[in-house]
C-alpha positions, -999 to +999 in steps of 0.1 A: -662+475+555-668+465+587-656+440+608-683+419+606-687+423+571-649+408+571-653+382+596-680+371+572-661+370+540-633+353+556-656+325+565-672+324+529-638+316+521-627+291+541-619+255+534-643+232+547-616+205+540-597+223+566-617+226+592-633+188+589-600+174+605-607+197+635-646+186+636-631+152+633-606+159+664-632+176+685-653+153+685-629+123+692-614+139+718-651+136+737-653+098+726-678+106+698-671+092+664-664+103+628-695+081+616-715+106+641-701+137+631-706+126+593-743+118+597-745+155+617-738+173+585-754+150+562-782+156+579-780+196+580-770+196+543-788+169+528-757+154+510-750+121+507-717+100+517-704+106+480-711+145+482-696+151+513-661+133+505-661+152+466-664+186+489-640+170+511-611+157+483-619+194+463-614+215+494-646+237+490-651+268+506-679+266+530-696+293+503-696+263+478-700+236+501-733+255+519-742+267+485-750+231+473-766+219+501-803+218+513-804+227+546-826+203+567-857+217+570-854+217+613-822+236+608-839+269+620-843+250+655-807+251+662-806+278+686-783+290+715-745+307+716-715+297+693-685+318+692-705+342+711-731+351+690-765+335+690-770+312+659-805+321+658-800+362+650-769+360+628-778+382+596-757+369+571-772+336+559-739+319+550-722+327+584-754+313+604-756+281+582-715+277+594-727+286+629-753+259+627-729+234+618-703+247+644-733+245+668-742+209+659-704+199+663-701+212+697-736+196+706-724+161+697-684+167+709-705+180+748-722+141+745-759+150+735-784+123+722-783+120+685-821+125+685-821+156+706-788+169+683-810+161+649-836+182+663-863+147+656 
């Protein structure tokens, strides 16, 4: 197995519930709010208020959470470097969906336009 190969499957299995209160700090931290950060993933996974907080309260792994979601169809615009690697030539699907949320976290935590961030 390879490293990547690892790194991948450990991300698969990570909570999302875990990581939101980290989102949610990041973002803060750069005067940006919770409501913002919320309608960032809603509007990469399609879910609604409701769906987010039931992946939230279950503690989904972000292979659950991203496997019931419908990425926004401008997802694929979300370009440029995230933990070092480029979002836009990650192979595994499931990593680069995390990479694109990761991306879009950072975007709004460095104080970019909510227009420009949703890619409209």
């Amino acid at each position: 197995m390879t490293a990547s190969t690892k790194q991948d499957e450990r991300i698969a299995k990570m909570s999302f519930a875990t990581v939101y209160p980290l989102y949610v700090a990041k973002v803060e931290k750069k005067d940006r709010t919770e409501t913002e950060l919320r309608k960032v993933i809603q509007w990469l996974t399609g879910f609604t208020k409701a769906k987010l907080d039931r992946h939230i309260k279950q503690g989904s792994t972000f292979e659950t959470f991203f496997a019931e979601a419908e990425l926004h169809p401008n997802a694929s615009l979300i370009t440029g470097v995230i933990c070092g690697y480029r979002v836009e030539e990650i192979e595994n699907p499931l990593t680069q969906k995390v990479r694109y949320l990761d991306k879009l976290v950072d975007e709004l935590a460095k104080g970019k336009k909510m227009e420009s961030i949703l890619r409209s």
